[in-house]
N, C-alpha and C positions, 0 to 999 in steps of 0.2 A: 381522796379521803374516803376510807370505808364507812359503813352507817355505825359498825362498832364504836369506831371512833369520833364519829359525828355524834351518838347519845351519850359517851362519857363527859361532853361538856358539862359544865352547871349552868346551862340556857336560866337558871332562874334570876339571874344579876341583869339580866336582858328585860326581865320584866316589866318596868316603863315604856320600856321601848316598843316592845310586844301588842301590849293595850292601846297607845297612843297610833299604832301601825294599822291594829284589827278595827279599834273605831273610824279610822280614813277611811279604811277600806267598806265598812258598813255605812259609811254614811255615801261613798259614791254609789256601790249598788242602791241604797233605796232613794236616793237622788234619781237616780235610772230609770228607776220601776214605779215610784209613787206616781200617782193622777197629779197633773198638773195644777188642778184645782188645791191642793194641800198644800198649805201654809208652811214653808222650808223653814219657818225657825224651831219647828221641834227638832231639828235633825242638828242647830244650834246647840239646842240644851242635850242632846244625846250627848255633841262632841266636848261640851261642858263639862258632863256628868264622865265621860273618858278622863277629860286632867286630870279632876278630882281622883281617879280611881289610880292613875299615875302616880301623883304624889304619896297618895297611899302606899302603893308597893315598895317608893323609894324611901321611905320613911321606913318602912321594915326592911331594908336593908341595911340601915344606917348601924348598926351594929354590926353589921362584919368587916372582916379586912380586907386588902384588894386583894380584889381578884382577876386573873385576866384570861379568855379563849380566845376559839380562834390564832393560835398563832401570836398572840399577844395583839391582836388588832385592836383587841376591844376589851379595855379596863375599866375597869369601876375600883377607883380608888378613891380617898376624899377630897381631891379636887372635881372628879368628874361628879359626885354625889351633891356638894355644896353650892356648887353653880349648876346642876340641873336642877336644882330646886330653885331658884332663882329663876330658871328658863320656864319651867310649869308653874308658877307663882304667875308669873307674865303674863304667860301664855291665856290662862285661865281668864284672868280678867278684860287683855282683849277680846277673848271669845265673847263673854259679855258686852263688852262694847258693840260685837260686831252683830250681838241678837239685837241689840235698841238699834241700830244703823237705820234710816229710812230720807236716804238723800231727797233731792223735790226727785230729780231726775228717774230715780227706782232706777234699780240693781234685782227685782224679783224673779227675774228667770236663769239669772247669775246666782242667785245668794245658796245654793247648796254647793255650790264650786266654790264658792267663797268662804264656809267652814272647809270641807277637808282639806284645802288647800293651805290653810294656816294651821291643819294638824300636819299639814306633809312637810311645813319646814320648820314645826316645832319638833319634829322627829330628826330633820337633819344636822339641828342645831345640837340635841340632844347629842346626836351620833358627836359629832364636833367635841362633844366634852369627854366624852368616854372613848374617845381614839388612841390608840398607842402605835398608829402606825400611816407613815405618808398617804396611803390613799386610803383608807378611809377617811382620814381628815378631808381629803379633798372630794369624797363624794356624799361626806355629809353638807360639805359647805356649798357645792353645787345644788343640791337637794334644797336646802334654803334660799339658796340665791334664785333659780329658778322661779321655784312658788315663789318668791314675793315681787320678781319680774310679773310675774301672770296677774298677781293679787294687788301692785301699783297700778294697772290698764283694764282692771274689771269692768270699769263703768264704761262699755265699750262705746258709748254715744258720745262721752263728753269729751272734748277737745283737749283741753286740761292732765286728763287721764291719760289719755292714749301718749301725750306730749312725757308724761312721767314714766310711762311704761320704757319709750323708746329711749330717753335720757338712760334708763337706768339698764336697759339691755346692753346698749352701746360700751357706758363706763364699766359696768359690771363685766362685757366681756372681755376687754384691755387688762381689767385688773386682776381676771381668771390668768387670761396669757400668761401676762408679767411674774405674777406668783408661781403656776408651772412653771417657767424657764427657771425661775429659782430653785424647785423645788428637784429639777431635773439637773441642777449641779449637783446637789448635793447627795442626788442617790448617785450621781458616775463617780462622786470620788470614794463613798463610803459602798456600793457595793451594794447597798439591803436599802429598805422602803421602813424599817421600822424603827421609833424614834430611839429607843433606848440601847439597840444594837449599834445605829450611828453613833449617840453620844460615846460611848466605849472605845467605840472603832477612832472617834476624831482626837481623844484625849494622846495619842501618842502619834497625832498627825505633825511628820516633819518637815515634809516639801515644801518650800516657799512657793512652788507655784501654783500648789494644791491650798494653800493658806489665803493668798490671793482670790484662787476662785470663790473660796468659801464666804472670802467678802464680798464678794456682787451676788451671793449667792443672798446674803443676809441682807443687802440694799434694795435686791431684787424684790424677796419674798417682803419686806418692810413697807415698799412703794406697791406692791401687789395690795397687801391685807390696807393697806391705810386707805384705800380708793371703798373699801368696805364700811370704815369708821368713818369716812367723811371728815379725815384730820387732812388741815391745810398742807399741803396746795391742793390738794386729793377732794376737796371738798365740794365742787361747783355743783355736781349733780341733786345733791343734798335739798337744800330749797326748793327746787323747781318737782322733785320728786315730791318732799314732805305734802306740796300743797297741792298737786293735780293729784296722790294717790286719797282714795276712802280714808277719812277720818281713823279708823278702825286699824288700817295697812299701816298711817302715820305712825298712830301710837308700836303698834307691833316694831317697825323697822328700828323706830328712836328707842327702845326699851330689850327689848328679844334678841333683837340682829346685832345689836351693841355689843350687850354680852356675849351672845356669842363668835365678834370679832374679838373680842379681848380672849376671849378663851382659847381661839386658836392660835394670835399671837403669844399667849404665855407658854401654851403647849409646846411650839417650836421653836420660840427663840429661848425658854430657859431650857431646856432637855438637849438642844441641837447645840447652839451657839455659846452655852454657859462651857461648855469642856472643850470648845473648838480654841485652838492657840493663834495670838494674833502674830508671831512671827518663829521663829525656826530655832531662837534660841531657847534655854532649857528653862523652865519655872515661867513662861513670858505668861504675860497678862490675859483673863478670857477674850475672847473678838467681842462677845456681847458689851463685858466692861469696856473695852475701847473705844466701842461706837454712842458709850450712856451722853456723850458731848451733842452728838448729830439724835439721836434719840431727845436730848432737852431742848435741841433748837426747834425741831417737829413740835414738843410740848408748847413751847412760848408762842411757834406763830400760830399755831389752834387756837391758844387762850386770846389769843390778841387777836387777831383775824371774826370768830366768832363771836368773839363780846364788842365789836364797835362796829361792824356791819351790821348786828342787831337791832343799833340804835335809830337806823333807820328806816325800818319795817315797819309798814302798816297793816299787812296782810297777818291775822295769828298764826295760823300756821307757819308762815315763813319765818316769822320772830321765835316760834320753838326751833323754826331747823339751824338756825343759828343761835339757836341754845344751847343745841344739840350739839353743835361741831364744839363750842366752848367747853361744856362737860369734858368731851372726849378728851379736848386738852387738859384737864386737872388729870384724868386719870393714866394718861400719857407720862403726868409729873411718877406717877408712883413707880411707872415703869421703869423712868429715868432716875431715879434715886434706887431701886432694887434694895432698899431698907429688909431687915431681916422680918419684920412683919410686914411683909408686901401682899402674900397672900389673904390676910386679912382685911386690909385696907381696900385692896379690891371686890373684897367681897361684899363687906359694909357698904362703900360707897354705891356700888351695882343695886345693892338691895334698896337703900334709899332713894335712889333716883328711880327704881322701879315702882315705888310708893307715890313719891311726889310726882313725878311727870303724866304716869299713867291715869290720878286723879285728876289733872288737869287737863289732860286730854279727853275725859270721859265731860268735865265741864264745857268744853269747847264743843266734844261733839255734837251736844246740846243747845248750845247758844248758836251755832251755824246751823243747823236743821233748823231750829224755831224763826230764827230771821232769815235764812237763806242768803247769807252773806258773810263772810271773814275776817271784814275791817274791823281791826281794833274798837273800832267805835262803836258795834253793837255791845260789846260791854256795858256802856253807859246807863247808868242807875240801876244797875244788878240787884246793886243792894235794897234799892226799894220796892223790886218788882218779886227777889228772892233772898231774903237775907241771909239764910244758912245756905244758901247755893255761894254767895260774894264771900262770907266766910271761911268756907271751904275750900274755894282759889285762893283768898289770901294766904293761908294756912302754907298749902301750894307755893307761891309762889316765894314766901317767905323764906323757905327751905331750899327753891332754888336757888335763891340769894344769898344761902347760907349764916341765915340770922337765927343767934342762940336761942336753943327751947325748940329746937329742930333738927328731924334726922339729917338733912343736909350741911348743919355746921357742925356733927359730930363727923361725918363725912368730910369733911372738907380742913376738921382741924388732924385727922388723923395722916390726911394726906402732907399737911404743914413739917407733920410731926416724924413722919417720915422722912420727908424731902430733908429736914435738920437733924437727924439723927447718922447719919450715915456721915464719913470722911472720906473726903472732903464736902462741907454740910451746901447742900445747895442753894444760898442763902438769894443770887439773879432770880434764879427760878422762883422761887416764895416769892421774894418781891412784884414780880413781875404778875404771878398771882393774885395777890394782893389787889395788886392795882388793878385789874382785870373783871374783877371779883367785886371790886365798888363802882365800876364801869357799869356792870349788870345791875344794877340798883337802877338805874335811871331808867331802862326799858323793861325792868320787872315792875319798877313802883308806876310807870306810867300804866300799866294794867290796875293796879289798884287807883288811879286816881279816877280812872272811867266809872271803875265800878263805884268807888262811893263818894267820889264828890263833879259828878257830872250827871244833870236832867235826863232822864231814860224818856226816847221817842217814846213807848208806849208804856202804857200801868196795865197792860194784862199781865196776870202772876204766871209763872211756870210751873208746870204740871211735868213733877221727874218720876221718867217710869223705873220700876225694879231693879234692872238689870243697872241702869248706871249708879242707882241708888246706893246699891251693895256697892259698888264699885269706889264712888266717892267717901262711902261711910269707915272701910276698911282701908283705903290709903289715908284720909284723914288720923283713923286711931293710931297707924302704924309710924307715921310721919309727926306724930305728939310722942308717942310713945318712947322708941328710939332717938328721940332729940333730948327726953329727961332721962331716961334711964338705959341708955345705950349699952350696960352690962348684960341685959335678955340678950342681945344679938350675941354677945363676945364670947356670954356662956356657956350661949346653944353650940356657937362655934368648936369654940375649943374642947364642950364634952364630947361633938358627936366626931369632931373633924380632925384632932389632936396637929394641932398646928400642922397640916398635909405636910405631916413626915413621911408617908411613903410618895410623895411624889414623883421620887429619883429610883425609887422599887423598881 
C-alpha cells in the first residue's frame, strides 16, 4: 500500500478509536515516568476524561452514512455506531468505579496498569463492533480478552485473584481455539477473511459437503463465542472469575465484555450464516434459521441453569455471576426468535442492563470495601445506616427482576414481544422465561429483605464518595427513566440508527 493511498482514507470515522488508543498510550508513558510518590488516580480521571471525549467524536459522526477502509475491514455503519456507544457508556462508568476502588489488600503499585488496561480492551471491543472482516474481528476480540485476563489477576497477592486470572486464561484460551478452527472453515471454503464478500460468495454455495462444513463451522464458532457469554454449559468459569476478579473488572466483564460478545456473535452469524443454504436443493432454508431450535435450547438452559443455581448463593458477587449467565439467556431468546426488530431489542435490552447492573455494582463495591466481606448478609439494615444508598439497589434490583416502572421490564417485555411475534411464535421459550423470571424474584427480593427488614451489625452511616455517587445517581435516573417513558431510547434509536438498514451494505 502506497502513503498516496494510505492518506486517501477518511481515518476520521476511526476517531474514537484514535482518542481512546492515544489516551492508553499517554497514560502508560506517564505511568512510566511519574515519581512513585503521585497518586495514580489522576491518570484515572485523564482516562475518564478520554471516554468522555470518545463519545463525543462518535456522537458527530452519528450523521453520516457508512462508511468503510481499509479494504472494508473497518466499518462504521449503525450498528457499529449504536452499540459503541453502549460500549463507552460502560466503559466510562467503570473507569469511575475503578477511581473509588481501594480494596483492604491495595492494588497501588498496579492501579495505573489497571486504567490503561481497560482503555486497551475498551478499544478492542470497540474494534469488534466496527469490523467488517474475519480478522480484525479476531484481533479486537483478543485485544479484550487478553486485558481482562491481566485485569481478572491484578491483585497479584490475593489468592482468589490469581485463581480468576488462571480459570479464565485457560477457558478463554479453549474458547479462542474452538472459534478459530471455526472460523478457519469458513475462510477454506469462501476463499476471503471478509464478512460481506463471504456472505455473496455462500449464497450460491451448492456442495453438500461444503454445506456440511459450514455447519461445524457455525457449532464451532457458537461453542467458541458462548464460553465468552458464559451461556450454559459454557458457563462454569463465570462465578469463580466474577468473585476473585476487582469489583471494578466484575462490573466491566458482566456489562462491556457482554456486549461486546453479543456484537460479535450477531456480526457473524447474521452476515455469514444468514445466506449460507442448509442443503443443496434450490430456495432451501438459511443454516442460521435451521439451527434457531439448538440456538432456543442454548437460550432455556442459560435461563434455567443461571436463575436456580442463584438461588443458592451467599457470596454477592457470585449471585450477580449467575445473574449474569441468566441475563445472557433472555438475550439468547432474541437471537433465537430473529424477530424483524431484533436489532432493537438487543439494543434496548444491552442498554438497560448497562444502567441497572453497573449501579448495583457500584453499590456492592461499596458495601464490600466498608465491611471487607461479600456475604450477602452485610447488606443488613442498609436502609437504616443509608437509606437512599438501600433505595438505589432496590430501584436495581427491581429492574433486574423485570418489575413494571422499569428499564428492565420494558427490556424484558420487548424480548416477550419478539420471541411472539415471529412464525412459528415461540411460545416453550416465553414460557419457560416466564417462569425463570419469577425464579429470580426469590434471590433478587432476598437482597431486599437484608436491606430493610433485617438489624444492621453496625449504625455507622456511609460516606459515598464522587465517583460512585455519579455513578449510582445516573443508572438510577436512567433505569426510572426508560422503564416510564421508553420512547426516548426508541426515538434516539430510530432517528440516529434508521432501523440498521445498512447492515447488509
Amino acid at each position: 500500500m502506497d502513503l498516496e493511498t494510505l492518506l486517501s482514507y477518511k481515518w476520521s470515522i476511526m476517531t474514537p478509536e484514535f482518542i481512546i488508543l492515544g489516551v492508553a498510550t499517554l497514560l502508560s508513558l506517564l505511568d512510566l515516568f511519574m515519581p512513585k510518590s503521585v497518586n495514580r488516580k489522576v491518570l484515572g480521571w485523564i482516562g475518564f476524561t478520554g471516554i468522555l471525549a470518545a463519545i463525543a467524536s462518535l456522537m458527530s459522526l452519528l450523521g453520516h452514512g457508512p462508511e468503510s477502509i481499509l479494504y472494508d475491514t473497518f466499518r462504521l455503519d449503525s450498528f457499529a455506531k449504536a452499540f459503541k456507544l453502549l460500549l463507552l457508556i460502560g466503559a466510562a462508568f467503570v473507569m469511575l468505579l475503578a477511581i473509588s476502588y481501594e480494596p483492604q489488600e491495595g492494588i497501588t503499585e498496579y492501579r495505573g496498569e489497571f486504567y490503561y488496561l481497560f482503555l486497551a480492551a475498551l478499544l478492542g471491543a470497540m474494534m469488534m463492533s466496527s469490523s467488517g472482516d474475519l480478522i480484525t474481528l479476531f484481533v479486537g476480540l483478543e485485544l479484550l480478552s487478553i486485558s481482562s485476563y491481566i485485569l481478572a489477576g491484578i491483585r497479584k497477592k490475593n489468592l482468589q485473584s490469581n485463581e480468576a486470572s488462571m480459570k479464565y486464561v485457560i477457558n478463554g484460551g479453549i474458547s479462542t481455539a474452538i472459534t478459530l478452527f471455526g472460523m478457519s472453515y469458513v475462510y477454506g471454503i469462501t476463499g476471503t477473511t471478509n464478512l460481506l464478500d463471504m456472505a455473496h460468495g455462500l449464497l450460491a454455495l451448492t456442495n453438500i459437503q461444503h454445506i456440511y462444513l459450514m455447519g461445524l463451522a457455525l457449532f464451532m464458532i457458537l461453542v467458541g463465542l458462548s464460553f465468552k457469554l458464559a451461556t450454559a454449559p459454557f458457563h462454569m468459569w463465570a462465578p469463580d472469575v466474577y468473585q476473585g476478579a476487582p469489583t471494578p473488572v466484575t462490573a466491566f466483564l458482566s456489562v462491556v465484555s457482554k456486549t461486546a460478545g453479543f456484537i460479535i456473535i450477531v456480526r457473524i452469524m447474521m452476515v455469514v450464516f444468514f445466506t449460507t443454504p442448509s442443503s443443496d436443493l434450490p430456495n432451501s432454508m438459511p443454516l442460521l434459521i435451521k439451527v434457531q431450535d439448538y440456538i432456543a435450547f442454548l437460550a432455556a438452559a442459560t435461563m434455567i441453569i443461571g436463575n436456580v443455581i442463584a438461588l443458592r448463593q451467599k457470596n454477592i458477587k457470585r449471585l450477580f455471576a449467575y445473574s449474569s449467565i441468566a441475563q445472557a439467556g433472555y438475550l439468547l431468546v432474541v437471537l433465537a426468535s430473529m424477530s424483524a426488530f431484533m436489532f432493537d431489542t438487543l439494543w434496548f435490552y444491552l442498554g438497560a442492563y448497562l444502567f441497572m447492573n453497573l449501579g448495583a455494582f457500584a453499590i456492592i463495591q461499596l458495601i464490600t470495601q466498608k465491611t471487607g466481606s461479600e456475604d450477602i448478609s452485610q447488606f443488613a439494615g442498609l436502609y437504616r445506616r443509608a437509606p437512599i444508598l438501600a433505595l438505589a439497589m432496590a430501584i436495581f434490583i427491581l429492574s433486574l427482576a423485570g418489575i413494571p416502572g422499569t428499564a428492565g421490564f420494558i427490556g424484558k417485555l420487548n424480548i416477550f414481544m419478539g420471541a411472539l411475534a415471529v412464525q412459528p411464535a415461540h411460545y416453550v421459550l416465553v414460557s419457560i422465561m416466564i417462569a425463570t423470571t419469577v425464579v429470580s424474584y426469590f434471590y433478587y427480593f432476598g437482597i431486599m429483605v437484608q436491606m430493610f427488614f433485617r438489624p444492621a451489625a453496625e449504625q455507622e452511616k456511609i460516606k459515598l464518595p464522587i465517583g460512585l455517587g455519579v455513578v449510582i445517581g445516573v443508572c438510577v435516573f436512567a433505569t426510572i427513566l426508560f422503564g416510564v417513558a421508553p420512547s426516548i431510547a426508541f426515538d434516539f434509536l430510530h432517528e440516529n440508527f434508521h432501523s440498521f438498514s445498512d447492515f447488509f451494505q
